[in-house]
N, C-alpha and C positions, 0 to 999 in steps of 0.2 A: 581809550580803555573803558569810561565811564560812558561813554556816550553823549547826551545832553548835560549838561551842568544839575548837578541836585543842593539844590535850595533849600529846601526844610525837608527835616527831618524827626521823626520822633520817637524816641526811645523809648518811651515806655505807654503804650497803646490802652490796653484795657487790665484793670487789675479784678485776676480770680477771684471770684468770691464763694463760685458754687460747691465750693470744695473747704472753706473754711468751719461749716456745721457738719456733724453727721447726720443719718439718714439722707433726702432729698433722692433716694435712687440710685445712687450712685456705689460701687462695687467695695468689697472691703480693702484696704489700701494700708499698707505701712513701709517704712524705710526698706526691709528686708526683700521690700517687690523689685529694689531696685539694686543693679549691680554694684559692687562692693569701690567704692569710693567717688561714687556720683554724687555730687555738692547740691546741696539745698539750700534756700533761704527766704526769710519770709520779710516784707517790707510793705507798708503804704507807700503812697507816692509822695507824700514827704520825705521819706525814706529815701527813697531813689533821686529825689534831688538832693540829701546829703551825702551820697554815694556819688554824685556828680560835682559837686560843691567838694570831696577829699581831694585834700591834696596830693595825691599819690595817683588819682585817677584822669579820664583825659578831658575833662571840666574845662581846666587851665588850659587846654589848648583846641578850645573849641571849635576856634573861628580855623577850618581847616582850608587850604586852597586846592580847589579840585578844579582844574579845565578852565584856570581864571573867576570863579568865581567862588561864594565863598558858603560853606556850610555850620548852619549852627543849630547848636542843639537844642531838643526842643523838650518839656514833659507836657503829658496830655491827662485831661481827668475825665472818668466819664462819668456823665449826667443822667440822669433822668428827672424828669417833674410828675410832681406825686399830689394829685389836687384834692384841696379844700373843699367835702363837700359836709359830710358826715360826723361830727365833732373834733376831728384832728386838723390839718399836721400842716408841715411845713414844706417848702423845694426839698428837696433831695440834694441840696448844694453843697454839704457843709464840709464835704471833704475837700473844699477849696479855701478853708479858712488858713491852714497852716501855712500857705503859699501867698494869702495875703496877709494875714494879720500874726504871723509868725507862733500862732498854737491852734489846739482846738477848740471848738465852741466849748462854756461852761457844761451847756447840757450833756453834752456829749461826754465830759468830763464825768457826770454825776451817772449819767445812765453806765456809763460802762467802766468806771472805776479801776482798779488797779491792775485790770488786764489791757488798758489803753496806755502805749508806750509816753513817757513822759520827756518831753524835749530839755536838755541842759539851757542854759542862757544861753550859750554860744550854736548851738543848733539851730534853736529860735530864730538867732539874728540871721543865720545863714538859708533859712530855709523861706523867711517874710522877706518877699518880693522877688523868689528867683529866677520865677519863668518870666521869656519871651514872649509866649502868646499864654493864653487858656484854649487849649482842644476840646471840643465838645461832643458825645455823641447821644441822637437824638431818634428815636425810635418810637416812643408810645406815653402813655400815661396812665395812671390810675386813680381811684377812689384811694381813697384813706380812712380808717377809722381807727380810734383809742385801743389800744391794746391790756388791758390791764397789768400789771407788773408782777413777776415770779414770784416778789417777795426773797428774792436770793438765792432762791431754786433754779437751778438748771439754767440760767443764765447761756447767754449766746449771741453767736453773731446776726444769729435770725431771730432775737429777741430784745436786743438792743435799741430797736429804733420805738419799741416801745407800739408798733403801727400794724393794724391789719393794712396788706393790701389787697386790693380786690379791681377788676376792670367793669365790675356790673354794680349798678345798683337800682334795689327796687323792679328785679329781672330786665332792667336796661344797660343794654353795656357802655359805654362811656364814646365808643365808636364803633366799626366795623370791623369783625376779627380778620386778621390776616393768617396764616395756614400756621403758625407755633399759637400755641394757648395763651402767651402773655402777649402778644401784640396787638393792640386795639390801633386804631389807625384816629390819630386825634392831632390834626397840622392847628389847633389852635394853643395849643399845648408847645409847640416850639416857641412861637411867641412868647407867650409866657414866661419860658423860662429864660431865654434872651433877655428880656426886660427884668426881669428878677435881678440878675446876674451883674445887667450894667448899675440898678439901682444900687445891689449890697454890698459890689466890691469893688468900686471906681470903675467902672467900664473899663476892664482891660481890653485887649486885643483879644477878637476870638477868631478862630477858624474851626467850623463845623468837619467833624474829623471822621463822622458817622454820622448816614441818615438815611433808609430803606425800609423795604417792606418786603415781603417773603411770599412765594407760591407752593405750593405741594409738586412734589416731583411725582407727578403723574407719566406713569411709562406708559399708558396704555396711548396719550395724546398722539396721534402722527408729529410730524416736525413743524407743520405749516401753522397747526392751532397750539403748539408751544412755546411758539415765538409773539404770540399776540397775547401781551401782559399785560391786558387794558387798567388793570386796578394798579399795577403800579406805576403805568404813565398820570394817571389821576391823582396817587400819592406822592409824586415828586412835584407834579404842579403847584397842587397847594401846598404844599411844605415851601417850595421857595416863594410864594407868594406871601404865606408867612414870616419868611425871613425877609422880604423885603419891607412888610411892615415893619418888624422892627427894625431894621437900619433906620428905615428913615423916620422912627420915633427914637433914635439916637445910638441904639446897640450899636458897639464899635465891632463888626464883625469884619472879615478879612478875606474872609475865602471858605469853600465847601466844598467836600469830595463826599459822594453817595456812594453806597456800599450797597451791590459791591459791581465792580468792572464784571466778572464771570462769574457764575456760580459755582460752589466748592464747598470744601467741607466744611460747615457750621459744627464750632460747638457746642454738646449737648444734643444735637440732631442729625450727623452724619449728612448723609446726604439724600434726608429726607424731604428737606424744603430749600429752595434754591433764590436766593437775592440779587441773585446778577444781574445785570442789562445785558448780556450777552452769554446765549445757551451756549453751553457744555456737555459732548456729545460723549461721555464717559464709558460708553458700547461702541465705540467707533472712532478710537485713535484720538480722542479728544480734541474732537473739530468743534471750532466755535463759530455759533451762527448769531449775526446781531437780533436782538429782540426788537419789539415796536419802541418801546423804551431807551435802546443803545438809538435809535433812528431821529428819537424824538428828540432826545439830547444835539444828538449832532444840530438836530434844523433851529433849535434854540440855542446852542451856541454862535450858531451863524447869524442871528438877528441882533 
């Protein structure tokens, strides 16, 4: 029924965030958009592991047997590294503290104050140390600088970390842009945050759960030169050569999947830029042609 056996799994991928400030471009929005007794709800991902962790949900019966083998559940946190150039800041890690150290950072406590949900003792204990692996997804980097603070004004989710971010500095950009405006292409930057991650939270298990780079969906290209994705056979290169430094400076990582298989719709960009290794013919029954990328992988899988 299943086909191959499915071994990991992860419930919970990436958490919205573009939509928890107003403004940012996006349309006016409230309950009444949506038909009358459609459920909502808002959660971190410690959240969604005490939602895993209740006993009424299927937590407790995790380890499911499918086809003889066995499926368990997984939560994933996504990452970005956010570098020290310009008088700030720190990794962008800190949403993995309640999952190892069963709260959140102080600071995070002081900068955001009584709009940050506060754990009972017994949440705490249930939610410090309950994943399987740590998911990672790893895309770009940026500069940092000091934010000055509201003063209690308007306060937010986009104001909270207290940080400008920026991918240039000094009209230099940190790397080479890739076709959306926030991606700088910076493989020294996975390292980095690999080795952060094993130094500040016991090296857990990780498995890279995201990691790519984007093109413009150029219609005017014939088919022959939009399969030849030379910048992002250069960006999976070094990115896992990156990742092999860090393994073998001790990062306990596990496993990588690059984003993405085919190209499709992005959110926030429709399908204006395409991250797949294999085109997507969306004018033409959506036939899929593999890219130089999807070819490259294969011939490096094989070695």
């Amino acid at each position: 029924m299943f086909g191959r056996p499915l071994l990991l799994l992860v419930v919970l991928a990436v958490a919205c965030g573009a939509g928890a400030d107003h403004g940012g471009g996006l349309p006016a929005i409230s309950r009444s958009s949506f038909p009358e007794g459609f459920i909502f709800g808002t959660a971190s991902s410690a959240y969604q592991v005490l939602y895993l962790m209740d006993k009424n949900s299927f937590k407790e019966n995790a380890a499911l047997e499918i086809q003889g083998g066995s499926l368990t559940l997984h939560v994933i946190i996504s990452c970005s590294l956010m570098q020290k150039r310009f008088g700030c800041i720190k990794k962008n890690t800190r949403c993995m503290d309640p999952l190892i150290r069963g709260e959140y950072p102080l600071s995070m406590r002081a900068l955001v104050g009584n709009r940050l949900p506060q754990f009972t003792k017994e949440q705490s204990e249930l939610v410090k140390g309950s994943f399987d692996f740590i998911g990672l997804n790893y895309y770009t980097a940026n500069y940092a600088d000091n934010l000055p603070p509201s003063n209690g004004l308007n306060n937010s989710y986009n104001t909270d970390s207290r940080a400008n971010l920026t991918g240039v500095r000094n009209g230099i950009p940190i790397g080479p842009q890739a076709a959306s405006p926030w991606l700088y292409i910076y493989p020294r930057g996975f390292r980095e945050l690999l080795l952060y991650v094993k130094e500040n939270y016991g090296n857990p298990t990780i498995y890279i759960t995201e990691n790519g780079v984007d093109e413009a969906n150029n219609k005017s290209l014939p088919l022959h030169d939009a399969l030849k994705d030379d910048v992002r056979v250069d960006y999976y290169k070094r990115h896992l050569i990156a990742l092999q430094s860090a393994i073998r400076d001790g990062a306990n990582v596990k496993g990588y999947f690059a984003w993405s298989l085919l190209d499709n719709f992005e959110w926030g960009n429709g399908y204006t830029v395409w991250f797949g290794i294999n085109f997507v013919d969306y004018s033409d029954g959506l036939k899929r042609y593999p890219k130089s990328s999807a070819h490259w992988f294969k011939d490096f899988l094989k070695k």
